[in-house]
N, C-alpha and C positions, 0 to 999 in steps of 0.2 A: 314463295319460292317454289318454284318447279322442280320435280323430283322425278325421275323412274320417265316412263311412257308418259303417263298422266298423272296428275296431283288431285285426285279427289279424297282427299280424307274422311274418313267415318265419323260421323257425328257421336257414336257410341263405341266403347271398346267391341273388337271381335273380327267377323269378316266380311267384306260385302264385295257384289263382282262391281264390276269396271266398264267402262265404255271400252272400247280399242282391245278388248280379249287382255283385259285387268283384272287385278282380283285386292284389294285392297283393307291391310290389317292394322287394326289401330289396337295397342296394348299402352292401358294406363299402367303406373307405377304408385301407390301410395305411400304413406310411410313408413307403416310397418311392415311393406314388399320388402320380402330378403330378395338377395341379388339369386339365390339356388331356386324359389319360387319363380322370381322371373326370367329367369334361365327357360326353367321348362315349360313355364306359362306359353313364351314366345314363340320354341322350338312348335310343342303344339298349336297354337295357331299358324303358323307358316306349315304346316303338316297339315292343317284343316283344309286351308287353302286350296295348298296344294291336290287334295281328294277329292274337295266339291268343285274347285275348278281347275283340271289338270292340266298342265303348259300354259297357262295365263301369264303373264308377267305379274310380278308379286311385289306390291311395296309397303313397306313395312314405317307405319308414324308409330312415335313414342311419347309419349310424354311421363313428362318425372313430378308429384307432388310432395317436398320436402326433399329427405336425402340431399342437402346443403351443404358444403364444403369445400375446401382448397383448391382443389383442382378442378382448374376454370368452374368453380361453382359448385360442383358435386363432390359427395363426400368421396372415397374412396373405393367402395363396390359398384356404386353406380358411375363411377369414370370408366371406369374398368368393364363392367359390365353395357356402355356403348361403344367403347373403345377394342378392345377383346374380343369381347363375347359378340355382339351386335353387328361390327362391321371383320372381325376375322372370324367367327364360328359361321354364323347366320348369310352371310354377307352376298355370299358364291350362291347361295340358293333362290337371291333376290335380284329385282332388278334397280330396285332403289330404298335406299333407308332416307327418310326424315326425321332425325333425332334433335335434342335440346342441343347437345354438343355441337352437332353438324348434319348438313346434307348433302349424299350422296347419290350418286347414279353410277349402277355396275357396269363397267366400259365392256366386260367379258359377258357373254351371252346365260342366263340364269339357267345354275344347275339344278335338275328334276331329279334332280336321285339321293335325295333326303333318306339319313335312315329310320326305321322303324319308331326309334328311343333314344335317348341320351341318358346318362346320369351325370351331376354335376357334383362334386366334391365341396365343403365347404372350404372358405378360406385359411389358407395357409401361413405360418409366420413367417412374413417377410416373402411371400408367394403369391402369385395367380390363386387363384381358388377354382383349379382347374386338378388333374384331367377330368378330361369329357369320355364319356368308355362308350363307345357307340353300338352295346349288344355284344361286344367278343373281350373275354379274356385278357385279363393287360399280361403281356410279356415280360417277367422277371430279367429277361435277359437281356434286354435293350436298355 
C-alpha cells in the first residue's frame, strides 16, 4: 500500500532519509510497550526526523507485536493509541501514517512546528489517557 510521497519503509525501527526530500520512521510496539512509552517514543522520533532532516515529508510505519484485543484486533490503548494519539496528535506533523489499523496520506500540507516535549498522562477511568501538556501550564480555568 502506498502511503505519504513515497512508501519506503525502514527495514529497522528509527529514521532514515527518503528519495523525493522524505524522511521515513518506523516505530515497533512490543508487548510490554505501554501506550505513555509509545506516546513519547514516537513524538521523539518524528522530532528526530524532523532536526536531521528539516521540511522533509515524514511518514510514520507502525507495527504492533501483541496488544491483542476487541477492537478491530487491538486491546484498548493501542486502538486508541493509533486512533487518537497517532492520527489526531501526530497526524498534522506528518505526511503519511502506515499503521496496523489503517493507511493514511495527510490531504493538508505537513506541519514543521512540533513542540519541544509532550507529557502524556496515563489512562484514565472510563477516559482518553490524555492530556498532552505541550511545555505550558494546564489552565484551571478552562
Amino acid at each position: 500500500m502506498n502511503v505519504g510521497p513515497v512508501y519506503q519503509k525502514p527495514q529497522s525501527p528509527g529514521v532514515e532519509p527518503g528519495p523525493e526530500n522524505t524522511a521515513h520512521i518506523l516505530y515497533r510496539v512490543e508487548p510490554d510497550t505501554t501506550f505513555e512509552q509509545a506516546a513519547a517514543d514516537t513524538f521523539n522520533l518524528v522530532l528526530q526526523a524532523q532536526k536531521d532532516y528539516p521540511g522533509r515529508a515524514r511518514v510514520l510505519y507502525l507495527e504492533i507485536n501483541g496488544h491483542t484485543g476487541t477492537q478491530f484486533g487491538f486491546d484498548g490503548d493501542f486502538f486508541e493509541f493509533q486512533q487518537e494519539y497517532l492520527q489526531g496528535f501526530l497526524g498534522p506533523f506528518l505526511s503519511g501514517l502506515d499503521l496496523p489499523l489503517l493507511s493514511v496520506f495527510n490531504p493538508r500540507p505537513q506541519r514543521n512546528d512540533l513542540p519541544d516535549k509532550i507529557e502524556v498522562d496515563g489512562p484514565t477511568a472510563g477516559g482518553f489517557p490524555f492530556p498532552l501538556n505541550h511545555g505550558q501550564p494546564e489552565n484551571p480555568n478552562h
